[in-house]
C-alpha positions as CSV (number, residue, x, y, z in Angstrom):
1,X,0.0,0.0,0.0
2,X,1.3,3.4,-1.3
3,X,0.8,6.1,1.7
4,X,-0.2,9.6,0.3
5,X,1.2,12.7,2.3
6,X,-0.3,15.9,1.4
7,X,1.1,19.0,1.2
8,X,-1.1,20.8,3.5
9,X,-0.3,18.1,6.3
10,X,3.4,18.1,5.7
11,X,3.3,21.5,6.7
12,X,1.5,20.8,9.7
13,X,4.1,18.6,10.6
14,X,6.2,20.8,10.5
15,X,5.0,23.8,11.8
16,X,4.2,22.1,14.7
17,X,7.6,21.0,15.2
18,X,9.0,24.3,14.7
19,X,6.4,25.6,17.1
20,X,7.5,23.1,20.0
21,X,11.5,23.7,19.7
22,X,10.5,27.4,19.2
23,X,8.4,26.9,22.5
24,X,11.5,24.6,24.4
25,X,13.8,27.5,23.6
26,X,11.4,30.3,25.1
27,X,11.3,28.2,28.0
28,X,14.7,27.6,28.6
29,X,15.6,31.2,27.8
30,X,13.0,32.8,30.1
31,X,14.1,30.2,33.6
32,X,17.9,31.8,32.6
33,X,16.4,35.2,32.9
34,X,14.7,34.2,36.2
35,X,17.3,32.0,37.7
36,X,14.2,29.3,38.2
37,X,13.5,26.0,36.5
38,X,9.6,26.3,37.5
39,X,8.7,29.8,36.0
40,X,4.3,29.2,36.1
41,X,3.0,26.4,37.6
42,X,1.8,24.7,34.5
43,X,5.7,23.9,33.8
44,X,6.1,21.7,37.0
45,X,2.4,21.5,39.1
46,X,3.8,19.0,41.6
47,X,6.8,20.9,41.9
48,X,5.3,24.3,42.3
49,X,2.6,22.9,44.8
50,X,5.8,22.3,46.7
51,X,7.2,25.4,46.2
52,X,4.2,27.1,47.7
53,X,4.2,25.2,50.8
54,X,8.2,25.7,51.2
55,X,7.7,29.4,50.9
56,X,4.6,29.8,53.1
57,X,6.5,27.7,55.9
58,X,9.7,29.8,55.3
59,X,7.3,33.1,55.7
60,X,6.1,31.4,59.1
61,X,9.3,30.8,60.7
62,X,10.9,34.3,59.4
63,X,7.6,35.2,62.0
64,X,9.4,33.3,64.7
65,X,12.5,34.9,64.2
66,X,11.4,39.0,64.3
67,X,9.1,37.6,67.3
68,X,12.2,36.6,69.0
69,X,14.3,39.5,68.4
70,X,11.6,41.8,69.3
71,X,11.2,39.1,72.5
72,X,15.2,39.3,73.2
73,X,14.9,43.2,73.3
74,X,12.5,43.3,75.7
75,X,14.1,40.4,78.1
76,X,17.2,41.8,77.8
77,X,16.0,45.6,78.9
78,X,14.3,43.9,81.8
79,X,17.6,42.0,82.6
80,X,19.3,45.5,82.5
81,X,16.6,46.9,84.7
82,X,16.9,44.4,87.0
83,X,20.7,43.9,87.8
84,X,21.1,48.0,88.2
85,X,18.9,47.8,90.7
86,X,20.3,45.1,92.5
87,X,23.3,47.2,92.7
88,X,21.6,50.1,94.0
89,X,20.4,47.4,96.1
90,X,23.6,46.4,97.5
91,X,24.6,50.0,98.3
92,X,21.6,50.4,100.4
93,X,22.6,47.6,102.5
94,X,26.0,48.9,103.0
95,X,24.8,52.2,104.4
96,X,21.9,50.6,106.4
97,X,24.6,48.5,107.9
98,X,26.7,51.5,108.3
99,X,23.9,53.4,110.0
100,X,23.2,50.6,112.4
101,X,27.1,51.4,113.6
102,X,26.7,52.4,117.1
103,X,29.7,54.2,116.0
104,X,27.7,56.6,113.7
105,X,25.8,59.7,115.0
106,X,22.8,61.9,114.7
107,X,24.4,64.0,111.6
108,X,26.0,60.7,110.7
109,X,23.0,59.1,109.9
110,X,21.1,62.1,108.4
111,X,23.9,62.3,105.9
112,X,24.0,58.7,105.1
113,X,19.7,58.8,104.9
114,X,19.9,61.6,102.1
115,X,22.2,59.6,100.3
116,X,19.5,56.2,100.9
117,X,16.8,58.9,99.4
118,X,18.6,59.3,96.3
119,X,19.1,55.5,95.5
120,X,15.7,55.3,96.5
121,X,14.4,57.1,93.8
122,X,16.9,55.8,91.9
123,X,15.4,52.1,91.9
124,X,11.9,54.0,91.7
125,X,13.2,55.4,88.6
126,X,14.8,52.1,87.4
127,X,11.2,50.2,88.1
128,X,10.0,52.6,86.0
129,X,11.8,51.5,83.5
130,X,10.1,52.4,79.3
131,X,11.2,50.6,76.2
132,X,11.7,52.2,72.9
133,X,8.4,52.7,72.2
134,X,7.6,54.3,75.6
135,X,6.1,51.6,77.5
136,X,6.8,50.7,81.3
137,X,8.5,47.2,81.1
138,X,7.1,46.0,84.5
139,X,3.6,47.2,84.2
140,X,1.9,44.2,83.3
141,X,0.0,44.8,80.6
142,X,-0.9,48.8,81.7
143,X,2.3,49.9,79.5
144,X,1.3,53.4,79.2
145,X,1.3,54.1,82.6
146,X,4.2,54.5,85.4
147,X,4.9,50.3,87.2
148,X,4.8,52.6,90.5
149,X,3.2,55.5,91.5
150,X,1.8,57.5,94.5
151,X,-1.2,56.0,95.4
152,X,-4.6,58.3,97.2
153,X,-2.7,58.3,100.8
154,X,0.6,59.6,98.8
155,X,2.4,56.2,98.9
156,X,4.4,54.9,96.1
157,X,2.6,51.3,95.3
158,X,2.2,49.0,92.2
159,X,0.1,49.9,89.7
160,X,0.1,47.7,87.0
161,X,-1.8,44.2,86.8
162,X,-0.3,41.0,87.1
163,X,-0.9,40.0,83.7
164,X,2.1,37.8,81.9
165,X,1.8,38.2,78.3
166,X,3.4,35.1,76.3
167,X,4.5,34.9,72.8
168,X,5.0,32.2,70.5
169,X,8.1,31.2,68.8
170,X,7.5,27.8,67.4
171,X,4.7,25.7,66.4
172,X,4.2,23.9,69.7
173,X,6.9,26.7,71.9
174,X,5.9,30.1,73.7
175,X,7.9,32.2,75.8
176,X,7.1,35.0,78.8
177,X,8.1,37.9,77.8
178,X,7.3,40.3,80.8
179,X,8.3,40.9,84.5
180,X,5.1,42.3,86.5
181,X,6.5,44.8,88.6
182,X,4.6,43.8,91.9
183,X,7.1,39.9,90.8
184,X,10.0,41.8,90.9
185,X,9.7,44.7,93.5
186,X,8.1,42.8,96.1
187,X,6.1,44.0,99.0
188,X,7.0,42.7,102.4
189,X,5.0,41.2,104.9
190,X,5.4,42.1,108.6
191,X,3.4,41.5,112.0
192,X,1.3,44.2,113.2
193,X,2.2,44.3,116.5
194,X,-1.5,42.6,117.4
195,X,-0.6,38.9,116.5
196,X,-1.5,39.6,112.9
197,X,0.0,40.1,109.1
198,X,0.3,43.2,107.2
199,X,1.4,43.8,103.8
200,X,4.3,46.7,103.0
201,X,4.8,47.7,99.4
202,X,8.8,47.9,98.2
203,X,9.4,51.2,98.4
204,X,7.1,51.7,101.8
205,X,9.6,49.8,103.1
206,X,12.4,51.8,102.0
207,X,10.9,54.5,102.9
208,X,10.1,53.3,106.6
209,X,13.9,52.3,106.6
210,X,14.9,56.1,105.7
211,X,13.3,57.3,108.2
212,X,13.9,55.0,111.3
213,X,17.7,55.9,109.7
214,X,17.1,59.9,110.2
215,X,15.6,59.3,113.8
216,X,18.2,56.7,114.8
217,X,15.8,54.3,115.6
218,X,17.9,51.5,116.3
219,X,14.8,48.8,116.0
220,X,13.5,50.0,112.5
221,X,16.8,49.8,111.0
222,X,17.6,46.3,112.2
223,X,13.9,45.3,110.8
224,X,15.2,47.2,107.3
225,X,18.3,45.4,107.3
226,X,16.1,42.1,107.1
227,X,13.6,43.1,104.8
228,X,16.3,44.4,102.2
229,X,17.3,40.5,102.2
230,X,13.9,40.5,101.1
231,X,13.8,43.0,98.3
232,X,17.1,41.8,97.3
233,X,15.8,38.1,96.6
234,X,12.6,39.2,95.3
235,X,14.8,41.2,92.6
236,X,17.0,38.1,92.3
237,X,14.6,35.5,91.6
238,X,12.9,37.5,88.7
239,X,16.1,38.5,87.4
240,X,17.2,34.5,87.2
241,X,13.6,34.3,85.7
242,X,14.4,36.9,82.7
243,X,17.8,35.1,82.4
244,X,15.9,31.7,81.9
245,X,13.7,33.0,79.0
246,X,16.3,34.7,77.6
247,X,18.4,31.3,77.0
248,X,15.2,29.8,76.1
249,X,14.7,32.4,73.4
250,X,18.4,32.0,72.1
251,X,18.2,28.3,71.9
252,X,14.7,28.9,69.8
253,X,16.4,31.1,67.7
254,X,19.4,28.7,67.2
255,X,16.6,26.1,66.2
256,X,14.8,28.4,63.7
257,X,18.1,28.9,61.9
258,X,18.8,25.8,61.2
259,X,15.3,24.8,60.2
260,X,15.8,28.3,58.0
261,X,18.3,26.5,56.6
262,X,16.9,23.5,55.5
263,X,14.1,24.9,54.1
264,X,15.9,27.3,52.1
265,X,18.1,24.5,50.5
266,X,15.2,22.4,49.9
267,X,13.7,25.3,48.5
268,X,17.0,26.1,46.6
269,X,17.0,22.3,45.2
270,X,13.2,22.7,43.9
271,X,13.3,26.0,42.4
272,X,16.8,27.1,41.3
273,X,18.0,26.8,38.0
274,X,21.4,24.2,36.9
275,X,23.0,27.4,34.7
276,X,25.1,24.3,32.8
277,X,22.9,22.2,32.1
278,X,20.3,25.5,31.3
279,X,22.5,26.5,28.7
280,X,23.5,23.3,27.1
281,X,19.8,22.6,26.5
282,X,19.6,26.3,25.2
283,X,22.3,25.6,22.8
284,X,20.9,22.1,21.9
285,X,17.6,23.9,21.1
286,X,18.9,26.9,19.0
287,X,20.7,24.2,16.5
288,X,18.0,22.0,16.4
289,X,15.4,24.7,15.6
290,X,18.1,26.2,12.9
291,X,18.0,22.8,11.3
292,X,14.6,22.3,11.3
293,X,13.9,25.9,9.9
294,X,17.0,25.1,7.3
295,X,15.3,21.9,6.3
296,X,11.5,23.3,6.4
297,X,12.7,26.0,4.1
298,X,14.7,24.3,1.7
299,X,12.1,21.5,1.5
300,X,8.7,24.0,1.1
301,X,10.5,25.3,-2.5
302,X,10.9,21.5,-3.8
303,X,7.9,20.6,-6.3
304,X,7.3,18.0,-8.9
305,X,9.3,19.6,-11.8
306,X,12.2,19.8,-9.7
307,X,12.2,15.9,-9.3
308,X,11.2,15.4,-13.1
309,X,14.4,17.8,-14.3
């Protein structure tokens, strides 16, 4: 049997072959202009599914990551808060213990109480503590006002909440990322005098301690000396607290780098373009499309009398 090829489908032979190597080089031209083997989805829909969820988990960790920085800020001014005025601290107890010298006198402890005054406000200042964006660190969640503050009766007291906000910073990990102030400038509790308790803000007690200082009263300075213990651990504790998050957060972080990493080279495997093997097929395609337009062309002018002559 004699098979008949017409001229009209000869040509569509062969235009469509020109089409496809026309369409192979546009590819491979456009992913070297990109630096991507998948440039739509239609060129790889398994592969670019894949690419979309690599990206969106990327974008979630890079979440994690400013979360923690912004988290690290923030425990870090608190750790700064807190160790200045532990040292203030310490200073207080060295002139309270100076004070309660039965070597020291009237003026001598006068002298020493105006210097206690100071550092008082001093640690009132330092519990007052704002971050860059003007909010009190240990205020609970009441930012935009003063941690401590003169209360109706003119006594400085806590006036934030108690509220311990928490961030997250992994799928299945969140971190504290405050210190109420009342957690770290504790009030004390002492006995009445009637067989009962009664609660003494921090800087009450300071305050009482002053005083008993500037009237030599020998009793109320032995009772500060004991409740600065107090405010000393109090401080302490939540400073050892802060530190404690703070290595939590830079162990997260440590985690969400390398899981950064993974991703990004998975990502990098998926998506990124071979340049040698990009432009070896690019060369292999602009001869083969040369030769097919040499042969169309050459092939399209033959006719009938050229085989009878």
């Amino acid at each position: 049997m004699v098979m008949k090829v017409s001229t009209g489908q000869y040509f569509d032979n062969a235009s469509s072959q020109l089409a496809t190597l026309q369409n192979s080089l546009s590819q491979t031209q456009t992913q070297l202009s990109t630096s991507l083997q998948i440039v739509k989805p239609s060129d790889a829909p398994d592969k670019a599914s894949l690419v979309t969820r690599l990206n969106t988990e990327i974008a979630k960790q890079n979440t994690y990551v400013a979360t923690i920085k912004t988290l690290q800020n923030s425990l870090t001014a608190q750790e700064t808060a807190l160790r200045s005025a532990d040292d203030v601290m310490a200073r207080i107890k060295e002139l309270t213990v100076q004070a309660n010298s039965d070597t020291m006198g009237p003026v001598d402890r006068k002298t020493i109480a105006e210097e206690m005054t100071q550092l008082r406000d001093q640690v009132l200042s330092i519990a007052n503590t704002q971050d860059s964006n003007g909010n009190y660190i240990f205020a609970g969640s009441r930012v935009g006002q003063p941690a401590f503050g003169p209360d109706a009766k003119g006594m400085i007291n806590y006036q934030g909440d108690q509220t311990r906000l928490t961030v997250a910073v992994g799928d299945s990990r969140v971190i504290s990322m405050n210190t109420p102030g009342s957690d770290a400038f504790t009030r004390l509790v002492r006995d009445d005098g009637k067989g009962g308790k009664v609660g003494v803000g921090f800087f009450q007690a300071m305050g009482d301690l002053i005083t008993s200082i500037q009237t030599s009263n020998k009793t109320g300075m032995q009772q500060g000396l004991k409740e600065i213990d107090t405010m000393t651990l109090g401080l302490s504790d939540a400073n050892a607290k802060v530190g404690t998050s703070l290595n939590i957060a830079d162990m997260q972080s440590s985690i969400l780098s390398e899981v950064n990493l993974r991703l990004q080279t998975t990502l990098s495997d998926i998506q990124d373009l071979d340049y040698t093997k990009a432009i070896t097929k690019m060369n292999k395609d602009e001869l083969a499309l040369q030769a097919a337009q040499s042969g169309f062309a050459k092939i399209s002018k033959l006719s009938l009398f050229n085989y009878i002559n």
